[in-house]
NULUMRO-347777 format. One line per field, with one value per residue (C-alpha): x, y, z; residue number from 1. Coordinates in pm, 1 decimal. Example, Ala and Ser with C-alpha at 12.3 -4.5 7.8 and 13.67 -1.06 7.14 Angstrom:
% NULUMRO-347777
xx <- c(1230.0, 1367.0)
yy <- c(-450.0, -106.0)
zz <- c(780.0, 714.0)
i <- c(1, 2)
This chain:
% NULUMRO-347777
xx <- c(0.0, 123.2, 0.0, 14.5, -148.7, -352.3, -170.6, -377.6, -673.1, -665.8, -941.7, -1030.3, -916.6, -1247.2, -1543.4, -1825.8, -1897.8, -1570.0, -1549.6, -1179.8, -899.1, -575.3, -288.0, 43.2, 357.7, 483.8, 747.9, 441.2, 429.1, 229.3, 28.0, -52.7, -147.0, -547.1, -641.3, -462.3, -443.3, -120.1, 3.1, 302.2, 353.5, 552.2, 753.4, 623.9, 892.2, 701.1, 366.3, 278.4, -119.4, -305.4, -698.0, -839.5, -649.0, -815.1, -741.1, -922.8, -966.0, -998.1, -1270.3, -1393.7, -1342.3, -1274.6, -1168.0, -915.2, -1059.1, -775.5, -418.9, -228.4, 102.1, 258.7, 65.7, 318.8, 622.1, 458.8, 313.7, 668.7, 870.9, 654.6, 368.4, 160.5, -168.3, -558.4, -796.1, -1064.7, -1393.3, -1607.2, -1767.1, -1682.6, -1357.3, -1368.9, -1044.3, -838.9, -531.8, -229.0, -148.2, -493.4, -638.3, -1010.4, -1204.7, -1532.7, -1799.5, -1853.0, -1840.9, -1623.6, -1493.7, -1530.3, -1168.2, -986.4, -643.2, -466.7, -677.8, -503.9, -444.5, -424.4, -279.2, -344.7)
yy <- c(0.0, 339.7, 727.0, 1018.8, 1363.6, 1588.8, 1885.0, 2164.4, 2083.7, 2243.4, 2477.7, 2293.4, 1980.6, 1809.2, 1788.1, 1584.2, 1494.1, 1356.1, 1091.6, 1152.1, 1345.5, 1346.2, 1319.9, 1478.1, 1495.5, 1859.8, 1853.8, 1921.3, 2205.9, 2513.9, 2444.5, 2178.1, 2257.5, 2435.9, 2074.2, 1873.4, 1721.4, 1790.6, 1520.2, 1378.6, 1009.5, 863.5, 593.8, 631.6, 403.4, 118.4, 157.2, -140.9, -167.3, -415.4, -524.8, -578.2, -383.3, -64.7, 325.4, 516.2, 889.9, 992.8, 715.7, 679.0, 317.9, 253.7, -112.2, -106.9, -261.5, -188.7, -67.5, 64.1, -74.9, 291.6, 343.2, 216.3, 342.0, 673.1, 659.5, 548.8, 831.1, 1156.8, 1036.3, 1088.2, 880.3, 939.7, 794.8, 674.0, 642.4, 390.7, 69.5, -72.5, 39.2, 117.2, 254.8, 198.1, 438.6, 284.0, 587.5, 550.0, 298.0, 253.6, 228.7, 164.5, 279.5, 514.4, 823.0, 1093.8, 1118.7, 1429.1, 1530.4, 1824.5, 1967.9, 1792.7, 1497.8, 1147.0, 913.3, 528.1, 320.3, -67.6)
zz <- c(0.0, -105.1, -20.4, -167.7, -107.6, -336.5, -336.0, -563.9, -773.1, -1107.5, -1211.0, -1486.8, -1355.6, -1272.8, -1571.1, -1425.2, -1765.6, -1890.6, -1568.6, -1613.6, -1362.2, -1476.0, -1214.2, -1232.7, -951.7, -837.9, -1140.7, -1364.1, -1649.4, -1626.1, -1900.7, -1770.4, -1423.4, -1466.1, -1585.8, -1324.8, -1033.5, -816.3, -599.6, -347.7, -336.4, -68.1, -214.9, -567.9, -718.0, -484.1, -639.9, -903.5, -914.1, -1101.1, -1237.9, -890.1, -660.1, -490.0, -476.6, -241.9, -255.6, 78.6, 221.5, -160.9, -272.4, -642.8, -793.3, -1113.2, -1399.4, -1585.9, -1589.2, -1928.4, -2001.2, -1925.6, -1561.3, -1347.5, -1489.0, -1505.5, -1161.8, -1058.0, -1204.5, -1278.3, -1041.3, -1377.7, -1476.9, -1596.1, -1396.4, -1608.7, -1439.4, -1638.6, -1577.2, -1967.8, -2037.9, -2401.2, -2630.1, -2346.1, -2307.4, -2216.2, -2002.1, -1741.1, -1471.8, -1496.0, -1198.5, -1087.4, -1005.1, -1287.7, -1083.7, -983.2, -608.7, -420.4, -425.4, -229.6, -151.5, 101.3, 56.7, 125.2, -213.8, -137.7, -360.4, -238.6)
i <- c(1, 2, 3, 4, 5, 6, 7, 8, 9, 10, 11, 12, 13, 14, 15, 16, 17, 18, 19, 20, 21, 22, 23, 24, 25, 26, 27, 28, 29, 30, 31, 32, 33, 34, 35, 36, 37, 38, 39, 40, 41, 42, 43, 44, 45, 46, 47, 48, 49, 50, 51, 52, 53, 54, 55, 56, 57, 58, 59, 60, 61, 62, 63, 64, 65, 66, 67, 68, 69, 70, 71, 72, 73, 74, 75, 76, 77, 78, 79, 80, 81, 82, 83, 84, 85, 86, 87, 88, 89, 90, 91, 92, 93, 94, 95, 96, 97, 98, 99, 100, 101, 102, 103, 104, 105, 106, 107, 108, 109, 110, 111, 112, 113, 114, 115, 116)
């Protein structure tokens, strides 16, 4: 199990349409940033998830459905992925894990990420 912390939500960072938030470490660009999440994982190089493990944003429970071939190296070295929130994962990026259910978490600065 691995943490992290939302550090800054981007203004533009959370559509309740798209059912997507994209996650980025505190080395991210500025043009990037209004459409991001900010976070700090502990130990990100330990992270590896998988289809069934569990990420919880805050007390919000999601399951992985899927994890793209690029996820954990990502997650591991820029603390970058999408998280795709979907219950049929359809033209699946090899950059996102998809979680269920199909619906966005509440999500806040300083907010605990866990990674299990």
């Amino acid at each position: 199990m691995q943490q992290g912390r939302i550090l800054k939500v981007g203004e533009q960072a959370v559509d309740k349409e798209e059912n997507i938030l994209i996650f980025f470490g505190e080395n991210i660009t500025e043009g990037l940033r209004p459409y991001s999440v900010v976070q700090s994982i502990d130990e990100p190089e330990k992270i590896e998830l998988s289809v069934g493990d569990k990420i919880l944003f805050g007390q919000q429970e999601y399951q992985v459905t899927y994890v793209g071939r690029l996820v954990n190296q990502n997650l591991q070295t820029i603390q970058h992925t999408s998280f795709v929130f979907s219950d049929e994962p359809q033209d699946k990026l090899t950059s996102s894990v998809y979680l269920t259910p199909a619906k966005l978490p509440d999500i806040s600065a300083g907010m605990t990420i866990t990674y299990c």
